[in-house]
C-alpha positions as CSV (number, residue, x, y, z in Angstrom):
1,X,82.3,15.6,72.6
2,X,78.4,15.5,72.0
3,X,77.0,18.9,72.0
4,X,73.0,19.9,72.5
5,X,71.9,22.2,69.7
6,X,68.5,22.4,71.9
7,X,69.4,26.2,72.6
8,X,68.8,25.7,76.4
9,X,72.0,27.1,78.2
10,X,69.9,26.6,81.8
11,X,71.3,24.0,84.0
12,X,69.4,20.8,85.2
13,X,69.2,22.3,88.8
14,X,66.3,19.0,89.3
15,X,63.6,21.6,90.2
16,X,61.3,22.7,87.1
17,X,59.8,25.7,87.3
18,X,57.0,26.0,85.0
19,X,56.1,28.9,83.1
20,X,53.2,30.2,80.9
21,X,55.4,30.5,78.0
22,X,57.5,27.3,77.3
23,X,60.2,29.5,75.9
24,X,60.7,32.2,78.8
25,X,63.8,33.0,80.0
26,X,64.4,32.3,83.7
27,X,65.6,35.6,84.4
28,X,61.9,36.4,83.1
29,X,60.5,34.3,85.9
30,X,59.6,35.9,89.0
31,X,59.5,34.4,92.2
32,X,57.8,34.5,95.2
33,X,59.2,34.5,98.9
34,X,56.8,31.8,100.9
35,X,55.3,34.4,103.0
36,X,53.9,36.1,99.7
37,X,52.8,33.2,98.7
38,X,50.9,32.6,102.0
39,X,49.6,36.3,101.5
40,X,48.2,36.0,97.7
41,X,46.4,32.5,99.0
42,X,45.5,33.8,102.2
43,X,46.5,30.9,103.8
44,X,49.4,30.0,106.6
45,X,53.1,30.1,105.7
46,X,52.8,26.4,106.8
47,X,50.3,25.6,104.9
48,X,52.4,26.6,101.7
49,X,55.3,24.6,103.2
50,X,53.2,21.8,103.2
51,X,52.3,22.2,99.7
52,X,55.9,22.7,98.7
53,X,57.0,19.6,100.3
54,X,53.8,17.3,99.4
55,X,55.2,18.5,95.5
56,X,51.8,20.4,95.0
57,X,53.3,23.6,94.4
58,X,57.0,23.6,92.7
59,X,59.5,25.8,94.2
60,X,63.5,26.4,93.6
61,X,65.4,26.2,97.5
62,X,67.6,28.8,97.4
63,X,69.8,28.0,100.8
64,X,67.5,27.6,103.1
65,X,64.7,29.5,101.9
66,X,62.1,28.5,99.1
67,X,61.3,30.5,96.0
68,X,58.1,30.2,94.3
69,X,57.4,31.1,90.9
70,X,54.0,33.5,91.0
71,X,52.9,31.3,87.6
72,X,53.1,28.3,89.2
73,X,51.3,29.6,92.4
74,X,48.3,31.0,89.3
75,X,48.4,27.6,87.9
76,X,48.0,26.1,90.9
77,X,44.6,28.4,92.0
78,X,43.4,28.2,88.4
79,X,43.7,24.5,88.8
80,X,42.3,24.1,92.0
81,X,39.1,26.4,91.6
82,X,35.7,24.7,91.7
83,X,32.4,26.1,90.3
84,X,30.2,25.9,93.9
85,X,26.4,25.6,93.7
């Protein structure tokens, strides 16, 4: 039987959740409920569904709920900022 000596005991759940450090632990990841997303980007709770959903913004569906992880919601505002003017 082939085993992986990779060292990554995580399952293949087919969501990534990315993290600042390529070697975090998920139980180092913290995640955040839609509405706090929608709070920290002052936007609608649709608009972040709509991001989920388009793939813009990764999330883990946990039932039938969505969990964001905050990095990913940082990456995503670090990406998206423009230098106005």
């Amino acid at each position: 039987m082939p085993s992986s000596d990779s060292g990554d005991s995580t399952r293949d759940s087919g969501a990534h959740v990315p993290t600042s450090r390529p070697d975090a632990a998920l139980s180092d990841v913290k995640f955040l409920t839609v509405a706090e997303v929608a709070t920290l980007m002052r936007v609608s709770k649709m608009t972040v569904y709509r991001m989920v959903h388009a793939a813009e913004l990764p999330a883990v569906r946990v039932g039938r709920s969505f969990r964001v992880p905050e990095q990913a919601v940082h990456d995503y505002l670090r990406d998206a900022y423009i230098e106005a003017g």
